[in-house]
C-alpha positions, 0 to 999 in steps of 0.5 A: 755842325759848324766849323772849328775855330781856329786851331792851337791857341798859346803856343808862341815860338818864344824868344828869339835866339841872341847871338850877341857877344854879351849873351854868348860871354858867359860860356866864352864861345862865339857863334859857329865855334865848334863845341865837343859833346860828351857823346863825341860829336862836335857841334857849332854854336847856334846862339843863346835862347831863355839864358841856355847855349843852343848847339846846332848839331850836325844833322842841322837840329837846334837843341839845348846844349846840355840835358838841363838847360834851365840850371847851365848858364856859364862855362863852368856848368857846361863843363860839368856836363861834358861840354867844352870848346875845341882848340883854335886849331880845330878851327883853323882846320876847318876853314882850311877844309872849307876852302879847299871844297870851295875850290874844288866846287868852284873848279868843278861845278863852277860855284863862286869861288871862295874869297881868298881866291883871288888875293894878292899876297906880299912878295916880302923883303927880297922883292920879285927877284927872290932871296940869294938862295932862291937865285942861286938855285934858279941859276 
């Protein structure tokens, strides 16, 4: 007997995924937007793959976005499957969230800590000495 040559011939990985602005425009959603399913699980949005939305769910697998992916290329047929982006504040929560176990991993695992940490905010109109209220209550 000789040896077997080789192993699977013809299978590719394909495409890669595109995370552009201009592959992602038909579905208005940018990378890492946070997507709700009709099963209710919110995914984020991992790029554009052969024309169709690919969704990175929480266990970390990359799927198709809806069950036909071949016929959903814009939001409106996303939409028709149940899939749709969440409000802004959905997101703004998130970041917060994020940067609170940031901090928290920084504080007690002493991992780098999150960018905003160390930002220098305005003191506004009234200057370092406060408003007039914020003197009358210091007094």
């Amino acid at each position: 007997m000789g040896k077997k040559k080789g192993g699977k011939k013809g299978k590719g990985k394909g495409p890669a995924f595109l995370f552009t602005p201009e592959a992602l425009a038909p579905f208005n959603v940018v990378v890492n937007d946070i997507v709700a399913t009709p099963l209710g699980v919110q995914c984020t949005v991992h790029g554009v793959k052969d024309g169709s939305l690919y969704l990175k769910w929480p266990g970390g697998l990359i799927s198709p976005a809806t069950p036909a992916p071949t016929k959903v290329k814009d939001q409106d047929a996303m939409e028709t499957y149940g899939y749709h982006r969440r409000p802004e504040s959905a997101h703004v929560q998130r970041a917060l969230d994020e940067r609170a176990k940031a901090e928290y991993e920084h504080r007690r695992y002493q991992k780098p800590a999150p960018k905003t940490a160390h930002m220098r905010l305005p003191l506004g109109p009234a200057g370092a000495q406060g408003s007039q209220q914020y003197q009358a209550y210091k007094a």
